[in-house]
Structures are given as structure tokens and as C-alpha cells.
Residue, then its C-alpha position, 0 to 999 in steps of 0.5 A: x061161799x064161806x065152804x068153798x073158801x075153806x075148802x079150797x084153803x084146806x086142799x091148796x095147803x095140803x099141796x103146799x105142804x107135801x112139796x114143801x116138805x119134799x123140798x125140805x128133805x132135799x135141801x138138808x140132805x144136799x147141806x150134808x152132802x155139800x157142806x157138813x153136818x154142822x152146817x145143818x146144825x147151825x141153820x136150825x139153831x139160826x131159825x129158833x134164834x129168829x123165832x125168838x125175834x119173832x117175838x117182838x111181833x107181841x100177837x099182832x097178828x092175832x090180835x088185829x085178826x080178831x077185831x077185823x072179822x066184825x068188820x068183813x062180815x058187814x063190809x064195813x070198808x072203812x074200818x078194815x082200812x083204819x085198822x090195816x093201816x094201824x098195823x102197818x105202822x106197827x109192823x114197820x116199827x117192829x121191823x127196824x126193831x128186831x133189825x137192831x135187836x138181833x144185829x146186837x144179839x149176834x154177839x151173844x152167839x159163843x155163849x150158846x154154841x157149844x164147841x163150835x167148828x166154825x170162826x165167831x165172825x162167820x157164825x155172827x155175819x150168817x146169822x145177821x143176813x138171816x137178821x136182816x131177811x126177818x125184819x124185812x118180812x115185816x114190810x107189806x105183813x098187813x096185807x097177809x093179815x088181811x087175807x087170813x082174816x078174809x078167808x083168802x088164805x089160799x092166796x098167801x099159799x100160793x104166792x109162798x109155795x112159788x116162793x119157795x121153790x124159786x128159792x130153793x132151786x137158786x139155793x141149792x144150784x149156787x150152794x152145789x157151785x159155791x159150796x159158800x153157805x153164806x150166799x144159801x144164807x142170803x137167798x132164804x133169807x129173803x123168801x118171806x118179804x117177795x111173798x109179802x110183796x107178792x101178796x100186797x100186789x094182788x092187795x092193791x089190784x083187787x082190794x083196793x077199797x080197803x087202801x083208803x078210809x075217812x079219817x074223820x071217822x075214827x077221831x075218837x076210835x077205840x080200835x087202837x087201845x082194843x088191839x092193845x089190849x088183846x095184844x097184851x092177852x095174846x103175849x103170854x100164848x105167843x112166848x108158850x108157843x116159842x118155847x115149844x117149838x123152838x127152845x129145844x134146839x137152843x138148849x141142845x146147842x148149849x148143852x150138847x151141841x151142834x151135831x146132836x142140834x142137826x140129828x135132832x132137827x132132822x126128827x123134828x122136821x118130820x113131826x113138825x111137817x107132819x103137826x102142819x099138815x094137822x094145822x092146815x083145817x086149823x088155820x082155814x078155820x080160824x077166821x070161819x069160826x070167828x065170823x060165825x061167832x059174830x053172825x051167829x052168837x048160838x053157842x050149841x051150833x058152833x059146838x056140833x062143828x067143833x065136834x066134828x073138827x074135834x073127831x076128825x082132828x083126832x082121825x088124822x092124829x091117831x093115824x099118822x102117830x102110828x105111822x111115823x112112830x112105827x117108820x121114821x127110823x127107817x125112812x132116816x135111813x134111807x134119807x140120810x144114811x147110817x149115823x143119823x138116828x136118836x134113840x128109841x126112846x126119843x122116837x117114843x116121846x116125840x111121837x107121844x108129844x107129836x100126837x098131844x099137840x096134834x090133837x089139841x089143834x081144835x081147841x087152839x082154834x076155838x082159843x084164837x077165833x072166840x079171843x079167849x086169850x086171858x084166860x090162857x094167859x096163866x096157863x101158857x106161862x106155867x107150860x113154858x116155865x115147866x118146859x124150860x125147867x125140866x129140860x134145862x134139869x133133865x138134859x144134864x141126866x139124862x140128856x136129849x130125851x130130858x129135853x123132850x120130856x119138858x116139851x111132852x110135859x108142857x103139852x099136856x099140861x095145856x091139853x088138859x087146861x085148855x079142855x077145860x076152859x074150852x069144853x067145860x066152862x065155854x061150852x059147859x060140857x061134862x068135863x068126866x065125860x070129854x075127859x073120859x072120850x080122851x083116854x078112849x081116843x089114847x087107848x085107840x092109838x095104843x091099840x093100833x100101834x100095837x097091832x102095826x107093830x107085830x104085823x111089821x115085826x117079822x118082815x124083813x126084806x133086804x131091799x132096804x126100799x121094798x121093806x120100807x114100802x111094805x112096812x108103810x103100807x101095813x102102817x096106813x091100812x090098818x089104822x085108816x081101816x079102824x079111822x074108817x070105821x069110826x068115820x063111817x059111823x059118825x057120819x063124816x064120809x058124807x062131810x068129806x064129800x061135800x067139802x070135796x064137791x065144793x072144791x070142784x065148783x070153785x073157780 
């Protein structure tokens, strides 16, 4: 069962993802198209600022996570309700916090808008409505929780991808009448509380043993102060990964603007679509690995399946890195149009961050299910501190790439941090030698960037399509065959296999 689940989550995200991607694209162009470029700008720096917001959420989520796998595996009714219902008393006050927060820190927007076209007022009402959607998000959260940590994560999936595409039909069709980005504002603005509600629909009609506990049970429990204090280890994890993703766009507004927020976001949109798609066995593994930890505390087992999530992990970072390394100028052009690239180097750094944080996921994974949160406490806050540092000090000399080269420096720092606490002081494996399997697995994406590049470099057909295409198809079989090979040899055509049978006899 445990397979079929993770399978069944692993294949419905990758659906998700491809559609919601392709919405993605959609929806930006027809921004541009119908509105303006600043538009786009201004709802990127909208969605880090509510990220930021998101802070106030303190790893919740993770925390509660990891006290509900104990109580799933032995169906312990009780305790999964008495911990549900600390949640959503948490997340309801957090709820109206970020609400009162964030409606007063509207007025904080002319200090990080450099240059901007628009009136203060217009910018403060549009980043209120997004306010407002956020913290309304918070309401029926317990229930996603509940099934991420039950291994149901293809539920929640689902009930988003409808969402979504409800939301973005409706968006676009009034934006293309209206050409009012505050009624496109309002409308995703809501898109997460529906889903939520969606989710607690399904939650009530076929959880309902999980609604009510025997309070007499838990008089004296020590859930609350447990949750607490992981909550307090996660903190430091949850503000790192903020920072990564998304200060960049802030300090690129402060520093160099709206337009140069809207070309950057256009890039990270498709390093981000793509580092998703890397997450989705993640994200099904999370609460696969934790469980098996309670069931089955033998340490050498879990570490042959890290292994092979490691491997494979790598076979999708290597392969995709060449691609979009080698295509995403091309692929902008066509989007988009003239006008609308970064730099070369840019390109260079966002592939090389793209692919440390790519590759890290497996060990993210075994941080979050095992709950080895204190001991990246430290390491998170150095990573966020050196990030905001050198892009704040680089953006000034040497602009957008400084800005890259904090977040690419951060990456790395925790990459090697967290091999080590993971692979060498949990699984006390030779830190030369996994460091040493590391710098083979780089020189693999050198080599096959390299190949790609001279295969492609003299084609050059004047159907802007056709070339795109065949440059494409020279990118992905050459690293897939060289994949293939590793894949083949290790054994993991068989796993793919079983993993795909599996899914077939799911019902």
C-alpha cells in the first residue's frame, strides 16, 4: 500500500506540475500582453513579500508532521485528533495575524519599489487583496497537513490543480475584458483557501474518526510543549528556505527595479518549475521515510533507499541542468519575444544554483522525516546571513549576477553542511569518499554540457521553432542516454518499473 501511495503521489504531481506550469507560461505572457511588464514585476515581488508573511507560520506544518507519523502507523484515532485540533487553533490565530500584519506593512511598499509607475495607493490596495487571500489560507490548513503526513498527498494535488485551473480561466477571461489587474489580484487570491476547504470536504466525509478525541486522554499530554519545541528547531530552516527563494526579487526591486524583477522572474519561473518537479519524490517521501523510521529504526535499510533516491535524484538534476542551461534563451525568445533575456552569465549561475539545489533534495528529505532540525539550525541561519550579505554588497558592483552569486553561495554552503551531518555523523558513511562521489557526479554535468554544447553549436535553422526543437532533442538524448547508462548499471530500471506497476493496480 505504502508503494502504491507514493507512487500514485509521485506520477499525479508530475501531471500537476506540467499543467501548472504551462498555466504559468500563459499567464505571464497575457500580463505582458494585456497590461504591462511592470505589472509582472509587481506581482512577483507580491508573492516573495507574502512569502515573507508565511513566515509567521514558525514550521508548523513540520512540525505537527513529525509528531503525527507515530500516531498513523499504530491508527492511534485519538492522538492524530488531539493533535489536528492543536493545529487549527494555531493556524487560526496565525490567520488573523498575518492579516494585521501584512495590511500594515502595505505601507512599507514605497520604501522597496524603486522607481515605481504606479500610485501608492493602487500598489497598497492590490497587495492587501493578496493579504487578505493569504491569511484566509490558514483556515481548514490542518486538514492539508493531515494528509501529507497520511501519505494522501495526491488528494491535495488534485483539489489544487482544479483549483488552479478554474482560477486561471476566470483571471485571464476578466483581465482580457477588464484590463483591471486588481479583480486578476483578487481571484488568485483566493485560490488556496477553496483548495483547503475542498480538502476539509473530503476530510469530514471520509476521516471522520480523526474529528473527535476523549479529552480526558490528554489532560496532562506533552504534545503541546513537543510541538513547541520542534517548532522552534524548524524556525531557523523555514527563514533559510525564505531567504533562498525568495529575497531576491525584493532586493532586485530595491536596488534595480520593477522591470529588471518581471525579466529575472521570468528565468526563475522555469528554474523553480523545474526544482518542483525535483521535489515532487521528495515531498511523497517525506512521510514514507518517517514512518519507516518508527517502524523500523535499522538505520542500514533506510540508507540503501536514501541511496537510491540520492542516484536517482541526481539523474534528474544532471539531465535537466543541461537542458535548461543549454535552451532557456531560446525557449525566452520564443515566449516572450525580443527584449526579455539576462545575461549569459546569469544564465550560468542560475543553472549551476538550480543544480546544487536540485541535488540537495534527498538530503532535505532525510532533515525533515528523521526531525534533524537542531542541528541545521546554525547552518541555515550562516546560509541566509551570507546570502543577504554578498547580494546586498554584490548587487551594487556587479548587479543581478551579485544577486545570484549570494543565493549560489548559500547553496553550497548548506549542500556540504548537510552531507555531512546526514551521510557522515546519521549514517557514518566516509565523508572523502561521498564527498569524492559528489565531485565525479559535477564533472558528469560538465562533461555533458559540454558534449550538448558543441552538438547544437553550429545548428542553425531559420525556423525559430524547428531549431528550437532540434536543439532540444540533442539536449535530452545525450544526457538521458549517458543517465541511462548509470541507471542501467545500477540497477534502477528495475525500481521504475515496479514503481510503474504499482501505480497501474492503484485504484
Amino acid at each position: 500500500m505504502r508503494t502504491k501511495n507514493v507512487s500514485r503521489n509521485v506520477v499525479l504531481t508530475i501531471i500537476s506540475k506540467i499543467v501548472l506550469l504551462v498555466i504559468g507560461f500563459i499567464s505571464r505572457k497575457l500580463i505582458i500582453q494585456f497590461i504591462s511588464i511592470e505589472f509582472l514585476g509587481l506581482n512577483s515581488l507580491y508573492s516573495n513579500l507574502l512569502d515573507l508573511l508565511n513566515l509567521a507560520e514558525l514550521g508548523l506544518g513540520v512540525a505537527i508532521q513529525i509528531r503525527l507519523y507515530e500516531p498513523l502507523v499504530k491508527n492511534d484515532y485519538n492522538k492524530v485528533a488531539y493533535i489536528l485540533s492543536i493545529a487549527k487553533k494555531i493556524y487560526t490565530f496565525i490567520g488573523i495575524f498575518v492579516l494585521v500584519i501584512g495590511s500594515l506593512s502595505s505601507f512599507l511598499l514605497r520604501f522597496i519599489i524603486k522607481d515605481s509607475p504606479f500610485e501608492l495607493w493602487y500598489v497598497q490596495v492590490a497587495y492587501i487583496i493578496s493579504v487578505v487571500g493569504i491569511s484566509a489560507s490558514y483556515l481548514c490548513a490542518d486538514k492539508r497537513l493531515f494528509f501529507e503526513s497520511n501519505e494522501k498527498y495526491y488528494l491535495i494535488t488534485i483539489a489544487d490543480l482544479l483549483v488552479r485551473l478554474l482560477s486561471f480561466i476566470v483571471g485571464i477571461t476578466l483581465l482580457y475584458f477588464t484590463r483591471e489587474y486588481l479583480i486578476y489580484c483578487s481571484i488568485i487570491a483566493v485560490q488556496t483557501f477553496i483548495s483547503n476547504f475542498i480538502l476539509y470536504l473530503i476530510f469530514v466525509r471520509k476521516y471522520s474518526i480523526y474529528k473527535i478525541y476523549d479529552k480526558s486522554l490528554f489532560k496532562d499530554s506533552i504534545e503541546k510543549t513537543a510541538i513547541k519545541h520542534n517548532m522552534f528547531d524548524v524556525i531557523p530552516m523555514k527563514l533559510g528556505a525564505f531567504i533562498f527563494s525568495s529575497t531576491d526579487s525584493i532586493v532586485i526591486s530595491s536596488f534595480l527595479g520593477l522591470t529588471f524583477v518581471a525579466l529575472y522572474s521570468n528565468y526563475n519561473l522555469l528554474f523553480l518549475n523545474l526544482l518542483s518537479l525535483s521535489t515532487i519524490i521528495s515531498t511523497a517521501l517525506v512521510s514514507t521515510f518517517g514512518k519507516i523510521e518508527k517502524e523500523n529504526p535499522d538505520r542500514e535499510n533506510l540508507f540503501k533507499k536514501y541511496s537510491i533516491y540520492n542516484n536517482l535524484q541526481f539523474m534528474f538534476s544532471s539531465f535537466s541542468t543541461v537542458c535548461i542551461f543549454l535552451l532557456i534563451d531560446k525557449f525566452i525568445y520564443l515566449w516572450l519575444g525580443e527584449g526579455y533575456t539576462i545575461s549569459m552569465w546569469c544564465v550560468i549561475l542560475l543553472s549551476a544554483d538550480y543544480f546544487i539545489h536540485s541535488s540537495f533534495q534527498p538530503l532535505s528529505t532525510l532533515y525533515t522525516s528523521t526531525g534533524k532540525f537542531k542541528q541545521d539550525k546554525i547552518c541555515t541561519l550562516i546560509a541566509a546571513g551570507l546570502n543577504i550579505i554578498l547580494s546586498i554588497i554584490l548587487v551594487n558592483f556587479i548587479g543581478l549576477e551579485g544577486i545570484i552569486i549570494g543565493t549560489l553561495s548559500a547553496n553550497i554552503f548548506t549542500y556540504i553542511v548537510r552531507t555531512i551531518v546526514i551521510e557522515n555523523k546519521y549514517f557514518h558513511q566516509n565523508l572523502i569518499k561521498r564527498f569524492g562521489i559528489i565531485g565525479l557526479k559535477i564533472l558528469v554535468v560538465i562533461a555533458e554540457v559540454f558534449v550538448c554544447y558543441f552538438a547544437i553549436k553550429y545548428i542553425n535553422i531559420q525556423n525559430k521553432w524547428l531549431d528550437f526543437l532540434t536543439c532540444g532533442i540533442i539536449c535530452a538524448i545525450i544526457p538521458l542516454c549517458i543517465d541511462g547508462i548509470i541507471a542501467w548499471k545500477l540497477g534502477y530500471w528495475d525500481i521504475g518499473k515496479r514503481m510503474l506497476k504499482n501505480f497501474r493496480k492503484t485504484e
